[in-house]
N, C-alpha and C positions, 0 to 999 in steps of 0.2 A: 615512459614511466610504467613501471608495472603496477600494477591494480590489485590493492590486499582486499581479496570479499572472504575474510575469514570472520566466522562466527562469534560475535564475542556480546554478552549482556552489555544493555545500555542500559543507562539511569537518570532517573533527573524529573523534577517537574511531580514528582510521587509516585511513577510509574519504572516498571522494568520492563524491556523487553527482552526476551530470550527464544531460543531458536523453538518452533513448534517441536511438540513429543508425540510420540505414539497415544498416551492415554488424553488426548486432546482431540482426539477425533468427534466425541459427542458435541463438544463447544463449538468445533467449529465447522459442522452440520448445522446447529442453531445456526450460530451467523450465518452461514451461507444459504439459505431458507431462509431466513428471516424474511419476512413482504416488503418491508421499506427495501433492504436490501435487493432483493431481485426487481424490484422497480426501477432498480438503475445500474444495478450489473446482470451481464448473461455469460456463464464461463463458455468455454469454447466445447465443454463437454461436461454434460447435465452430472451435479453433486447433489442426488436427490436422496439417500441413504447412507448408512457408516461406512458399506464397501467402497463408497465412491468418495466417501470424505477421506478412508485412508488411504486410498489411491493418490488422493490428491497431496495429504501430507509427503506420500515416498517420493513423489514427482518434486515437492520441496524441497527435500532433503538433496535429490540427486541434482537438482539445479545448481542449491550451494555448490555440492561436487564439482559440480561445472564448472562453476563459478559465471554461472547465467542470469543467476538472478539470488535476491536474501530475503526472506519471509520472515518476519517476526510477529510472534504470540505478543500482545502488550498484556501488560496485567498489574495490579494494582501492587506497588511496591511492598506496600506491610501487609496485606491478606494474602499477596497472590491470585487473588481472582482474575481470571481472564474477561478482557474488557474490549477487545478489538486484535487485529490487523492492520500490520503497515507492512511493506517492502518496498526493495528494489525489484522492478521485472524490464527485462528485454535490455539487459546489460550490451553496451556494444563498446569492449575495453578498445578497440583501436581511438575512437571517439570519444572516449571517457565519457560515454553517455547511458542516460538508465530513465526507465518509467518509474516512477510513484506511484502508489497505492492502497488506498486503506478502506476500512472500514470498524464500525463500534458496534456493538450489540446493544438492544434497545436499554437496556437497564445503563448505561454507560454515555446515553448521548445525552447534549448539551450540558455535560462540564468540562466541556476543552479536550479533552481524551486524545479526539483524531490530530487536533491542533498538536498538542504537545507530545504528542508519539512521531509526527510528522518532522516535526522541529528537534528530536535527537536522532529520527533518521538520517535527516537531511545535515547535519552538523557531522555524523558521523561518516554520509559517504562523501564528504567534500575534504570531513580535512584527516580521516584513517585511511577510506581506500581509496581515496585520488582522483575522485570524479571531477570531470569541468560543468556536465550540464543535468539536470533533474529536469524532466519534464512530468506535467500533473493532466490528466486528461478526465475528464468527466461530461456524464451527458449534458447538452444545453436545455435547463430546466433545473438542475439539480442546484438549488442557490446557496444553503449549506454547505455545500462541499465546496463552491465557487469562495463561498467566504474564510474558509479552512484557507486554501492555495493563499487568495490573497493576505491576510493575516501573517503566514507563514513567510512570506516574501516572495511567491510564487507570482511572477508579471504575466497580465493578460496577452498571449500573443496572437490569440487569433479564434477561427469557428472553423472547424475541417470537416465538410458537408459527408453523410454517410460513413464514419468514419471505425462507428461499434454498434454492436448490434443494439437492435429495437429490444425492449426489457422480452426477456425470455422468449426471442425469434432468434432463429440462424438462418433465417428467409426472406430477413428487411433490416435495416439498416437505419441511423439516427445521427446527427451530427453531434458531434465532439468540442467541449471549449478546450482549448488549449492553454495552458499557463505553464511558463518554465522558471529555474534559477538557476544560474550560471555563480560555480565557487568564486567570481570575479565579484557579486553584485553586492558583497558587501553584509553587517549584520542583519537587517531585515527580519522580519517573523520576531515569535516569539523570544 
């Protein structure tokens, strides 16, 4: 089976997601700064200005290329405000396998946002580009994002000791919960 990771707006739930733009580099510098945020993620190379947020968009962009991984801008369907991050990362098409991932800016959290950005992700890489497995990894502590996966239909499958780094260390290291969906397990989530 060939694997369509082509680009296309999702909808639903009140939200659109659409592929990140050039003039979104400011938004998502905020996200990725944000405190909450780096409390529980550490990129593999520091986004601490707009040079390095738009690095990190062209790296997006050339991924789709790839067809490596899909990064989507979520944002609020009738203003358009940008509200978060979801994607596919660490696509592996022999396996029809991919990581999940997101996050919401603070003005965005606790109204379901990550949930229901999650839930047209995950509907859309199962049943447009032909995934069999999403897997959802988050640090062990993070109980928000543990309740996002499960909600979503994401099953707990395990604790992987050392697995991502310690919040803003590339010199220690933190264990990982692990929850996956297989396109097998049925409606689930939202």
């Amino acid at each position: 089976m060939d694997l369509q990771l082509v680009p296309a707006d999702l909808r639903g739930h009140g939200l659109r997601l659409r592929v990140w733009r050039d003039d979104d580099v400011r938004t998502l510098l905020r996200g990725v700064t944000d405190p909450e945020y780096l409390r529980w993620n550490t990129h593999n190379a520091p986004v601490e200005d707009e040079a390095a947020a738009a690095e990190l968009l062209r790296m997006r962009a050339l991924g789709w290329a790839r067809g490596e991984f899909a990064t989507y801008c979520v944002t609020d369907e009738s203003s358009g405000a940008v509200l978060g991050h979801v994607g596919l990362n660490s696509v592996n098409r022999p396996m029809r396998c991919a990581r999940v991932g997101y996050w919401t800016l603070p003005e965005a959290r606790g109204r379901g946002v990550a949930g229901h950005a999650l839930d047209l992700l995950t509907r859309w890489a199962f049943g447009t580009v032909g995934l069999h497995r999403l897997e959802l990894g988050h640090a062990v502590g993070h109980d928000a994002s543990c309740r996002i996966a499960e909600r979503g239909g994401y099953l707990v499958e395990g604790t992987l000791r050392g697995a991502m780094f310690e919040a803003q260390r590339r010199d220690a290291f933190r264990a990982l919960h692990l929850h996956a969906r297989l396109a097998t397990d049925g409606g689930g989530g939202r």
